[in-house]
N, C-alpha and C positions, 0 to 999 in steps of 0.2 A: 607483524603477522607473516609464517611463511609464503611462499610465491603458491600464487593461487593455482596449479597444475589441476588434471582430470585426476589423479589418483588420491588429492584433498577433496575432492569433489565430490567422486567415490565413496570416498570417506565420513563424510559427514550426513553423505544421502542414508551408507548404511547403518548408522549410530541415531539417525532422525530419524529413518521410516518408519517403524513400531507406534515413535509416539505418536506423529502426523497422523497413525491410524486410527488411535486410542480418540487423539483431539476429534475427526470426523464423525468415530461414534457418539462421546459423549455428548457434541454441537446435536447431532439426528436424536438421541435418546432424552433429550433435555435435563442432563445431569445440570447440577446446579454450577454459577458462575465459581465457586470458588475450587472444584473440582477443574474444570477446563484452564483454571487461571495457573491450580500445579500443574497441569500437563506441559502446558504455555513454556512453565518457568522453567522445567524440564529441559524444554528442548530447548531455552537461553544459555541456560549453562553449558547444555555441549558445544554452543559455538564459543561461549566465556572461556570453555576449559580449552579450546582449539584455537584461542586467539581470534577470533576475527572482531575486527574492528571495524569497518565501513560494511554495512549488511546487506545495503542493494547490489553491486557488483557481485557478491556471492549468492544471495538469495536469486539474482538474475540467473547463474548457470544451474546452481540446482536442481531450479525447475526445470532444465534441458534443453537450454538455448546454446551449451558448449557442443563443439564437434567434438567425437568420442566417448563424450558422458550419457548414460544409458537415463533415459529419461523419465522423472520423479512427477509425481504429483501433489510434491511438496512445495504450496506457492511461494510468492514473494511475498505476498498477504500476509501469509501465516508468520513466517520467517520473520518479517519484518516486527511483528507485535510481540514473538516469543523472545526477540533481541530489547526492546521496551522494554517488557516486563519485567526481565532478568536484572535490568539496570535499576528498575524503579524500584524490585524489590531483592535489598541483598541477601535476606535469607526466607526461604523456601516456608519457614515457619509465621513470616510477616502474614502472608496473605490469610492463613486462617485466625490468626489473632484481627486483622484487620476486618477484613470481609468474610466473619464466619458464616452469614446468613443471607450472601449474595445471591438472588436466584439462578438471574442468567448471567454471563458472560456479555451478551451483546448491550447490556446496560453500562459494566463497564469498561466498555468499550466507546462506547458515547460519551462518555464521562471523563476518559480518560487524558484528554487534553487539560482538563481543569485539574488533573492529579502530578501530570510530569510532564509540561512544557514550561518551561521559565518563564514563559512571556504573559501565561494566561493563569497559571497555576492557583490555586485557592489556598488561604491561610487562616489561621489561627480558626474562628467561630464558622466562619465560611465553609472551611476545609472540615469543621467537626458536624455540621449540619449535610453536609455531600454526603459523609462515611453513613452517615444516619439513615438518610435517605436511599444509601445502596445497598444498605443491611436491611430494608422496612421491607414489609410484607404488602405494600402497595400492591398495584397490580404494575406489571412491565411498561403498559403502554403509557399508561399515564405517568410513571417515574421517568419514561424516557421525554415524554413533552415537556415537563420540571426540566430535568437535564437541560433540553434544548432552548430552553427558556433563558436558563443560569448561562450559555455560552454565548448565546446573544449579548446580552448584556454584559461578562466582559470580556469576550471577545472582540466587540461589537465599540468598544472604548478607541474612543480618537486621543492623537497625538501627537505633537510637530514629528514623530519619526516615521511614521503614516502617511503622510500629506502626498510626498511624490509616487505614491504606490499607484495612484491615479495614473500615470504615464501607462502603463500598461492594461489599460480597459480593455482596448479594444483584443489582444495577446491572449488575455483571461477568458473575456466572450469566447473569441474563434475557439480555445480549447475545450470550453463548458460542452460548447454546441458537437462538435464532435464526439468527445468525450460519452455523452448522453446517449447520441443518436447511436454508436455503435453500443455500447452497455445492452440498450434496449433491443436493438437489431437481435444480438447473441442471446439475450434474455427469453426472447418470443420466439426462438427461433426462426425467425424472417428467411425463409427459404428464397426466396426471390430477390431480398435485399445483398442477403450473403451470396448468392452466385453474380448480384451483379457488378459486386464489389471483386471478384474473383476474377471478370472479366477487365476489370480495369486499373486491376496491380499487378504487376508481379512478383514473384518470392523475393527478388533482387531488390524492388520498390520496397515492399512488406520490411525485408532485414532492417534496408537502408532506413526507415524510417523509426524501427526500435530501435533503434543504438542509437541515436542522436538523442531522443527520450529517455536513455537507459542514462548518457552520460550530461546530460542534467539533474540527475536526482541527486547530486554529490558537488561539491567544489574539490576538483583535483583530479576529475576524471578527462581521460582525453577524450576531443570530439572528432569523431572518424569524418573523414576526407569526401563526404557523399553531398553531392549537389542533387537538388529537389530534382526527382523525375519528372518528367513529363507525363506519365503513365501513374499518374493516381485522382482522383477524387478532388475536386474544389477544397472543399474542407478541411482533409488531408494536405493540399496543398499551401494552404493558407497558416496551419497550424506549422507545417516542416520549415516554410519560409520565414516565419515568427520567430521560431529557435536558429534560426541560421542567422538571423540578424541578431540573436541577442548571445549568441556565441562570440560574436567579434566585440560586444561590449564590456564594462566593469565586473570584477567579482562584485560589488555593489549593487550593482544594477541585475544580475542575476540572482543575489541573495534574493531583493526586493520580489524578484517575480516569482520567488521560491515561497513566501512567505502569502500567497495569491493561491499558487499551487504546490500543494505540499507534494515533495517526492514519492508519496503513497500514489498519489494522484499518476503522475507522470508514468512511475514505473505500474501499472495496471493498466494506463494504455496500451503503452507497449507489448503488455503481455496476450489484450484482446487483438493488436494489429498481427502480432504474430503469430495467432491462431487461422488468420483467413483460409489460406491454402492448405490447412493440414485438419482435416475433418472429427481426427481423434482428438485432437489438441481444441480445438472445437467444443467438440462437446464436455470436456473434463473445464475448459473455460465456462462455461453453460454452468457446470454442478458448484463451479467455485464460487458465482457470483451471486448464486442461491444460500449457499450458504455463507457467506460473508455479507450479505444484503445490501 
């Protein structure tokens, strides 16, 4: 892929923005999932056709974390699932042979670990009873408890390659617990929570703690040089000091905590931490998590 500059960046925001539009209306107007799921694919290919290959680092400045790039409201979310999709489907024409009578999008999307993750993926009667079930005229709520039923169990499957994943309980906890409390904070708009959180970072703390977030979502990313501030939150502090101890560990032992917290996970922190101080960013974080649920 070429060197990731503001003028690729540019680039790609003004080749994406349209559709990122199209995606927001059809999500609000409740076009059916396999309508949203071209738009999706859409926007995969233009990063296919522009080479990129690791999607978090890029989908990070997109959204308008780079100095100089004029700043999108194209998430990492989004980005992130329209680089999936693109992979999982190689031609544009799959999805409506597949899921001609998808409702929603957010079904599968629930689903979609049991479609194109290797570890959990469904096969042969499995895999034709899921397509079944995403094409039925069920109703959403209850396809989706099915769904989450089907991931438990195998998801939910033990293994000697599992066993040591227990070393990091306590790592997983402290990040759930954060992770939550601010989702919700931002969700309710918690005016008192958010300003007292504003009172007890600062932008310096705030960066410092997305970029260490940012470059764990990947094996091969460098980890920038920032020791935990003193000037944040228990929680926050708990969680920074976590990754700073498992920065000095194995690529092994970070896959392991990766496979606990998925880099979806990691980079949407980062994107609510670095909302605190910027009230616009704020709020378009608020619209994103509504609709990404």
């Amino acid at each position: 892929m070429k060197d990731i500059n503001n003028s690729f960046i540019e680039k790609l925001i003004a080749e994406i923005g349209s559709l990122n539009n199209e995606y927001r209306y059809a999500i609000r107007a409740g076009k059916s999932g396999r309508e949203v799921l071209e738009i999706m694919w859409d926007v995969g290919e233009i990063l296919r056709r522009n080479r990129v290959k690791k999607i978090h680092p890029i989908a990070w400045r997109i959204y308008g974390k780079a100095q100089g790039v004029k700043k999108s409201n194209i998430t990492r979310d989004f980005l992130s699932y329209c680089f999936r999709i693109r992979r999982f489907f190689r031609e544009k024409e799959e999805i409506k042979r597949e899921f001609p009578t998808l409702a929603r999008y957010s079904i599968f999307r629930e689903a979609f670990p049991l479609l194109d993750n290797p570890n959990f993926n469904l096969k042969g009667k499995q895999l034709i009873s899921l397509k079944k079930l995403l094409n039925s005229a069920s109703g959403i709520n209850r396809t989706k408890k099915i769904i989450i039923e089907l991931k438990k169990k195998k998801i939910g499957i033990k293994n000697p390659r599992t066993q040591r994943l227990a070393e990091f309980k306590n790592e997983v906890q402290n990040f759930f617990q954060l992770y939550e409390e601010l989702r919700n904070t931002i969700l309710k708009n918690d005016i008192d929570a958010i300003a007292k959180l504003r009172d007890f970072t600062t932008p310096d703390g705030v960066r410092g703690f997305s970029d260490i977030l940012v470059a764990f979502t990947q094996e091969g990313l460098k980890f920038p040089k920032i020791k935990v501030s003193d000037n944040v939150p228990p929680k926050w502090k708990r969680v920074w000091e976590d990754l700073e101890r498992l920065a000095n560990k194995s690529v092994e032992d970070r896959n392991r905590f990766r496979r606990l917290i998925p880099p979806s996970y990691l980079m949407r922190l980062a994107e609510m931490i670095s909302t605190i101080h910027n009230r616009r960013e704020l709020k378009r974080m608020r619209e994103t998590l509504v609709v990404s649920g």
